[in-house]
C-alpha positions in Angstrom: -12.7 -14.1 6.3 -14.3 -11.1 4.6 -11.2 -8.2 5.1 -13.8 -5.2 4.1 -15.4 -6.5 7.4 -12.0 -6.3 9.7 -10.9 -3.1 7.9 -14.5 -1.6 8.3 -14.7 -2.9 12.1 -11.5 -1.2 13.3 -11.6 2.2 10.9 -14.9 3.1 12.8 -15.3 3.7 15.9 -19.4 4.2 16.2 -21.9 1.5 16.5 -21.9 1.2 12.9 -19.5 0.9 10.1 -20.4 1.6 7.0 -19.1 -0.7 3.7 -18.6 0.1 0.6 -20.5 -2.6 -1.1 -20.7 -2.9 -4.8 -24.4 -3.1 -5.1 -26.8 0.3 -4.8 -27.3 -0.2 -1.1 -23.9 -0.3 1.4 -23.7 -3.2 3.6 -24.1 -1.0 7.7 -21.7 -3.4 9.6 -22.7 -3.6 13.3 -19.7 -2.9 16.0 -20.1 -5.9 18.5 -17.5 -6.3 21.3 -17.1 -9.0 24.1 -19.2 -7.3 26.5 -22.3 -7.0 24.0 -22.4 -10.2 22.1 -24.8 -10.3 19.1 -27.8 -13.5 19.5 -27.1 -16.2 17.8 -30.6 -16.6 15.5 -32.0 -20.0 16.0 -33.0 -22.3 12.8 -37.1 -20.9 12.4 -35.5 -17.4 12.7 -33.5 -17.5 9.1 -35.5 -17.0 5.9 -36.7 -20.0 4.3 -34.8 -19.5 0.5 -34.3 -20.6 -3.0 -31.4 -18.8 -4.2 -29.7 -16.1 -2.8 -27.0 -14.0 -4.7 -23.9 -12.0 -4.3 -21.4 -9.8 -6.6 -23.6 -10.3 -9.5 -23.8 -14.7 -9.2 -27.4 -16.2 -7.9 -27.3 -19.5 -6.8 -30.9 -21.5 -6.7 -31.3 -24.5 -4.4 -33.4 -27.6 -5.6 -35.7 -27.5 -2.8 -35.7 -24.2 -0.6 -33.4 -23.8 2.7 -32.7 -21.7 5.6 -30.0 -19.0 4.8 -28.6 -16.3 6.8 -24.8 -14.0 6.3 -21.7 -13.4 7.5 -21.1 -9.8 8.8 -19.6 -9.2 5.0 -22.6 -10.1 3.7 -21.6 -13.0 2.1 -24.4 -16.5 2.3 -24.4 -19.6 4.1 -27.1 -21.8 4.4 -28.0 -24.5 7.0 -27.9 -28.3 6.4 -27.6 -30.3 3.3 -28.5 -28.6 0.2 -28.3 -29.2 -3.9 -27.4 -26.2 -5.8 -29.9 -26.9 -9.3 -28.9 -24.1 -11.3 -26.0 -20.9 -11.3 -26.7 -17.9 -12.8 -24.4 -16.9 -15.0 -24.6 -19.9 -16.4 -21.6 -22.3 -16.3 -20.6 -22.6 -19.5 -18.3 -26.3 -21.2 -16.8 -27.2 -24.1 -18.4 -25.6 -27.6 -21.2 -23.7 -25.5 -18.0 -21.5 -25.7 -17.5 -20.4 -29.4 -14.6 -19.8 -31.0 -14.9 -16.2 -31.2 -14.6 -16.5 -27.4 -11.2 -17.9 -27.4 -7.9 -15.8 -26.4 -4.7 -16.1 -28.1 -3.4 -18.3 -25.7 -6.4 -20.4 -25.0 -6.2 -22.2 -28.3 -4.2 -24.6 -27.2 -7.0 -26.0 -25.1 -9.0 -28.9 -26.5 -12.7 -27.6 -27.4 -14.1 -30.0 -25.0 -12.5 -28.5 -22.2 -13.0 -25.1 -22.3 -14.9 -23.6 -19.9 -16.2 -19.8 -18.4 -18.1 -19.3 -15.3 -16.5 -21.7 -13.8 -17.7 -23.3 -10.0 -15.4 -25.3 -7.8 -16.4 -26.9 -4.7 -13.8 -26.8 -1.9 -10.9 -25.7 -3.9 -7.9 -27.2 -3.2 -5.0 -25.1 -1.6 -2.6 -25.6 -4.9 -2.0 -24.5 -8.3 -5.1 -25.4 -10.0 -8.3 -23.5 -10.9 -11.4 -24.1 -13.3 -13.1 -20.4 -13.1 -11.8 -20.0 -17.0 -9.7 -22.0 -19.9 -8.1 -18.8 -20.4 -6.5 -18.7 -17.2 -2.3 -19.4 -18.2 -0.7 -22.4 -17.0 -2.9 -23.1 -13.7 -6.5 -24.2 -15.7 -7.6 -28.0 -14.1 -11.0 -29.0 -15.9 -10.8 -31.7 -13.5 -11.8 -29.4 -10.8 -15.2 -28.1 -12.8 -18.0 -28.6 -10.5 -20.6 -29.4 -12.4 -24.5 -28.9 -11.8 -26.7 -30.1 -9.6 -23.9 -29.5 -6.8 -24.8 -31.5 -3.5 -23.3 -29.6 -0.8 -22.7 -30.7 3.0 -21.6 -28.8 6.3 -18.2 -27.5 5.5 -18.4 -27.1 2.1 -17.7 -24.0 0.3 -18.4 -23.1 -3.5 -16.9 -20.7 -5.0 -18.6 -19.6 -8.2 -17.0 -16.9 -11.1 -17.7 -14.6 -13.8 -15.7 -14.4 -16.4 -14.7 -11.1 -18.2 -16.1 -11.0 -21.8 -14.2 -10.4 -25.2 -13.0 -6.7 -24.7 -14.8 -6.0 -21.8 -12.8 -3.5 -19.6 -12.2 -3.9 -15.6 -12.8 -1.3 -13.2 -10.8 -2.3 -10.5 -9.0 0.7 -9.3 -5.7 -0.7 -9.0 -5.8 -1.7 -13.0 -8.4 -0.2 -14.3 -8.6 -0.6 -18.2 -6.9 -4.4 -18.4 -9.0 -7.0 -20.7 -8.8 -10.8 -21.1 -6.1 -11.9 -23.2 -3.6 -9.1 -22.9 -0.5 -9.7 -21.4 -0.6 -11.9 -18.6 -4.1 -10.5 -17.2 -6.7 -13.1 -16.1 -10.0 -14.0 -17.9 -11.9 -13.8 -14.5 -14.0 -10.9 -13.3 -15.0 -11.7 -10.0 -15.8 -14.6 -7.0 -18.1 -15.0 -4.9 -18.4 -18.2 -2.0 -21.5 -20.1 -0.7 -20.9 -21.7 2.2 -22.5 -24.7 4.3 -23.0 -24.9 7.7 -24.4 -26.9 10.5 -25.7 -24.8 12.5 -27.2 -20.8 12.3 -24.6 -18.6 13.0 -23.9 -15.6 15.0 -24.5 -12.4 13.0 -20.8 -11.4 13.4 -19.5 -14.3 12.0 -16.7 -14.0 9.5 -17.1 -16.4 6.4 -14.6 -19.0 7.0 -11.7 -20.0 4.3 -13.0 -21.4 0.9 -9.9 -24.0 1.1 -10.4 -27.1 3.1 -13.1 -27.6 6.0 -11.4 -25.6 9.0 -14.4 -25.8 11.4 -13.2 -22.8 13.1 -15.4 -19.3 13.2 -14.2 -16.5 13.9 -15.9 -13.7 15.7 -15.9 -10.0 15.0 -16.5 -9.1 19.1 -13.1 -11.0 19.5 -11.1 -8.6 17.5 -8.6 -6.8 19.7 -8.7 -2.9 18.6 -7.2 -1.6 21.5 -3.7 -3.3 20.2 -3.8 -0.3 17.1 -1.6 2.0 17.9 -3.2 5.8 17.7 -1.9 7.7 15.0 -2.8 11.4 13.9 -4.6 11.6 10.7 -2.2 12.8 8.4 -3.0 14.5 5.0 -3.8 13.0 2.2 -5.4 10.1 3.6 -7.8 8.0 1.5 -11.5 8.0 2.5 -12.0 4.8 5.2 -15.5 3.5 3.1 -13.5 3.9 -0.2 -10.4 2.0 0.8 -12.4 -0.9 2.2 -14.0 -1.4 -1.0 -10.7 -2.8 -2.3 -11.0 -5.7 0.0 -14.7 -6.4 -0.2 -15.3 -8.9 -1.9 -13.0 -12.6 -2.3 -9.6 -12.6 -3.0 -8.9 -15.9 -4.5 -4.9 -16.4 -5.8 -4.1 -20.0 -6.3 -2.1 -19.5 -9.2 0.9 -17.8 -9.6 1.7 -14.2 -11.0 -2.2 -13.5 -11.0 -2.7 -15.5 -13.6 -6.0 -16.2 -12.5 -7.5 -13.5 -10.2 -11.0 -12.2 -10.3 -9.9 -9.0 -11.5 -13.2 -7.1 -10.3 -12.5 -8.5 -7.1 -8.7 -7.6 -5.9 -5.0 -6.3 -7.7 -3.6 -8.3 -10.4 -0.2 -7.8 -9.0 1.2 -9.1 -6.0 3.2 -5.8 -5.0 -0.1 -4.7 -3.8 -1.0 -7.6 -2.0 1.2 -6.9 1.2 0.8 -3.1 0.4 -2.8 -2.8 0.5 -3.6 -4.7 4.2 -0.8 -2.8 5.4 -2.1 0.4 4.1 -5.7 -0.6 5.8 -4.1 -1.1 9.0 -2.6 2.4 9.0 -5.8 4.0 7.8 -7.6 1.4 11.1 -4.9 3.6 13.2 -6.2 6.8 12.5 -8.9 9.1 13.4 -11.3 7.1 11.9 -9.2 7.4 9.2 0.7 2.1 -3.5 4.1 1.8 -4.2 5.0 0.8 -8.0 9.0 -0.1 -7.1 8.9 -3.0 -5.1 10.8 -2.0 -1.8 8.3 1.0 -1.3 5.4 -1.2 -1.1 7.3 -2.5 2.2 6.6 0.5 3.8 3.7 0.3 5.5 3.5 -3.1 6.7 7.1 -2.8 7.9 5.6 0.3 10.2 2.6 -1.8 11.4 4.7 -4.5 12.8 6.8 -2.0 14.5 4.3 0.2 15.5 1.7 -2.8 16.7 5.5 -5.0 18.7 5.1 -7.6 16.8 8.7 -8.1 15.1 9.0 -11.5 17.4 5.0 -12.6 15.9 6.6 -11.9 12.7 10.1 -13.6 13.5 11.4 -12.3 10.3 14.0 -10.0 11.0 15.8 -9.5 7.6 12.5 -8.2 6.5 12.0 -5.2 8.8 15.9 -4.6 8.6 15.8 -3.9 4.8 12.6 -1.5 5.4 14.7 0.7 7.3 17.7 0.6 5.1 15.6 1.5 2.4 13.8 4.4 4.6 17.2 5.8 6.6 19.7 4.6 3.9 21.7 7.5 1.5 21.9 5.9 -1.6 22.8 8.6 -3.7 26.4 6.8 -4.5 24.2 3.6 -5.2 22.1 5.8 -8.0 25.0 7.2 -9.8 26.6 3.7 -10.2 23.4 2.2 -11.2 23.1 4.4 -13.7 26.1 3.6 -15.5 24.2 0.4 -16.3 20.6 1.6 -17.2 19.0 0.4 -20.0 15.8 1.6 -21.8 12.8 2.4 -20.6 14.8 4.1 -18.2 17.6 6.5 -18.1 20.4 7.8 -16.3 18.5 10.8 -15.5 16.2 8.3 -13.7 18.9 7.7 -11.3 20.6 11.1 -11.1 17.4 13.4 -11.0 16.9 13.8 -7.2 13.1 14.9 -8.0 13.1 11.7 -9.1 12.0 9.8 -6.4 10.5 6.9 -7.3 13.8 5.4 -8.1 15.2 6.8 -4.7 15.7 4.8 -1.6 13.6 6.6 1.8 10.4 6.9 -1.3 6.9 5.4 0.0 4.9 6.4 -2.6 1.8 8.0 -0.8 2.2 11.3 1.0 0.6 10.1 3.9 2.8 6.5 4.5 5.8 8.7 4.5 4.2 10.9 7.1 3.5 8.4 9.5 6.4 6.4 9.1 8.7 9.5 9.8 6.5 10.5 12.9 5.6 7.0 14.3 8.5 4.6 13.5 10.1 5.4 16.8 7.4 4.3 18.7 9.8 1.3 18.4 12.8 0.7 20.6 14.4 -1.2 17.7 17.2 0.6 16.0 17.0 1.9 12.6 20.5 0.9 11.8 20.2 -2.3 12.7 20.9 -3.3 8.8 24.3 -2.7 9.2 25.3 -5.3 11.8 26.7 -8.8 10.6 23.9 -11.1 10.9 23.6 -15.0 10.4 22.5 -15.7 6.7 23.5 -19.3 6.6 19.2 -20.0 6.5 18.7 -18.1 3.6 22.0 -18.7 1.6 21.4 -22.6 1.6 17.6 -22.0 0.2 19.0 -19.9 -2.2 21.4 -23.0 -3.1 18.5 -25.1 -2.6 16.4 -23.5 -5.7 19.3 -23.4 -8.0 19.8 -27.0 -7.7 15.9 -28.1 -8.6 
């Protein structure tokens, strides 16, 4: 639903927010509430278009139609329409040259490889078509190919792919190329989408999966349930932070296999940790954890800090944040390191500086801060880890998985 436009509508608290958009001029996203509705444009009041563009990928209509945007920024136009042409230009088969091709990608048959690759209505599984370099999770079958008719409900999502060499700029990875390790061969997503109707100008872009009718509405987003924190120092800026999340974030694959790596992280760890770090900074006065456990952190304080351990009905979860935040594991560290093995050491373990590798670490100055000041805010207790608890549910999926 466009998260640069929920993080920028509850981090400010004026009548406009300002987004970081990736283009020369920021996106100034309006502040509507329940009590001042925006006016939902009617049909004549749209511009009459044939293309529009976003994140660098144009698409031109056959004949021209009504178009309008989501408070993100990102298109939709009205009625029936017939994409003609996509610029980048999709590219099949041996319109990609061999010098083109990964390591890995060899394997695919020439006819089927593809780069700036379209699907329309992508299916909510395992299978993309932006790339034939993406690993294990490539579908040619799922290519849409030009002229693209398009009916209310549709969405098409259109990519980039990252050239031979070329470097992304993502600030979570900056540096990674195509054909290196794991990382995806896609730069970045962007969605068209096709209504029936104009839409209200606070509209959030609806899921690029399936044809859920539903709109949501930024007036309907409930600020006064953030909890008020003191901004604590060392903060990232608000307009900075939201850039991470502005533009798609399309995972269908697993291990990031096949992310638009302009567009979001290229490791999951930062999935939970970045929301939940824009929810602390949307608590603030208008205000990344690289061991696992530390990227809990934040998100674990949110649902504390926000009641909603019930919503979240995953109380394992929030018990093993606080073990890891209250917990002294200094007799855990000096067993562990009897075991370590290259790249680390026992000094790892034993070097109380060293806190990466400690339990109560939450990477950013500024997490820690908050959690020490605001996690008792909720009534739960912090030792709660240490009573006996029902694990039958997760003992037989464990037993489940080993016998597939």
């Amino acid at each position: 639903m466009g998260l640069a436009a929920c993080v920028n509508a509850s981090l400010f608290p004026g009548t406009w927010a300002q987004s970081a958009s990736v283009g020369a001029n920021p996106v100034r996203i309006p502040i509507y509430n329940e009590n001042k509705p925006p006016e939902t444009p009617k049909l004549e009041d749209l511009e009459l278009r044939d293309s529009v563009s976003q994140y660098g990928i144009t698409w031109t209509y056959e004949t021209p139609a009504h178009a309008g945007q989501f408070i993100n920024g990102d298109w939709y136009v009205v009625g029936a329409v017939t994409v003609s042409k996509i610029d980048p230009a999709p590219r099949y088969g041996m319109d990609v040259a061999d010098d083109e091709i990964d390591e890995g990608e060899k394997k695919v048959s020439p006819g089927k490889r593809c780069r700036n690759g379209s699907m329309l209505n992508l299916p909510a599984r395992q299978a993309v078509a932006w790339d034939s370099g993406v690993r294990n999770y490539y579908r040619p079958e799922y290519r849409a190919k030009l002229p693209i008719a398009m009916k209310s409900g549709d969405s098409l999502a259109s990519s980039i792919s990252l050239r031979q060499g070329e470097k992304v700029t993502y600030p979570y990875h900056p540096g990674t190329i195509r054909g290196e390790d794991d990382n995806s061969p896609v730069k970045t997503v962007a969605v068209l989408t096709c209504v029936a109707d104009p839409l209200p100008p606070d509209a959030f872009r609806p899921g690029y999966c399936g044809h859920d009718p539903k709109i949501y509405l930024a007036r309907n987003l409930k600020r006064e349930l953030l909890p008020h924190f003191d901004r604590p120092a060392g903060v990232p800026e608000p307009q900075k932070f939201a850039k991470n999340f502005q533009r798609p974030w399309c995972d269908a694959g697993f291990f990031s296999f096949d992310v638009p790596q302009e567009s979001m992280p290229n490791y999951a760890q930062w999935y939970a940790q970045g929301p939940a770090n824009a929810v602390l900074l949307a608590c603030g006065d208008g205000l990344k954890p690289d061991d696992t456990s530390t990227c809990f952190v934040a998100q674990a304080l949110v649902l504390r800090t926000m009641k909603l351990e019930r919503e979240w009905n995953h109380e394992a979860f929030l018990d093993y944040v606080d073990r890891w935040m209250f917990e002294e594991d200094k007799p855990f560290r000096i067993e562990i390191a009897k075991y370590c093995r290259p790249p680390y050491s026992q000094d790892d373990y034993l070097d109380d500086s060293k806190d990466w590798f400690h339990e109560g670490y939450a990477d950013q100055a500024w997490v820690k801060q908050l959690w020490n000041k605001f996690r008792s805010l909720s009534l739960a207790p912090t030792n709660n880890w240490k009573q006996k608890h029902d694990e039958s549910y997760y003992l037989n999926a464990i037993e489940k998985q080993r016998k597939r």
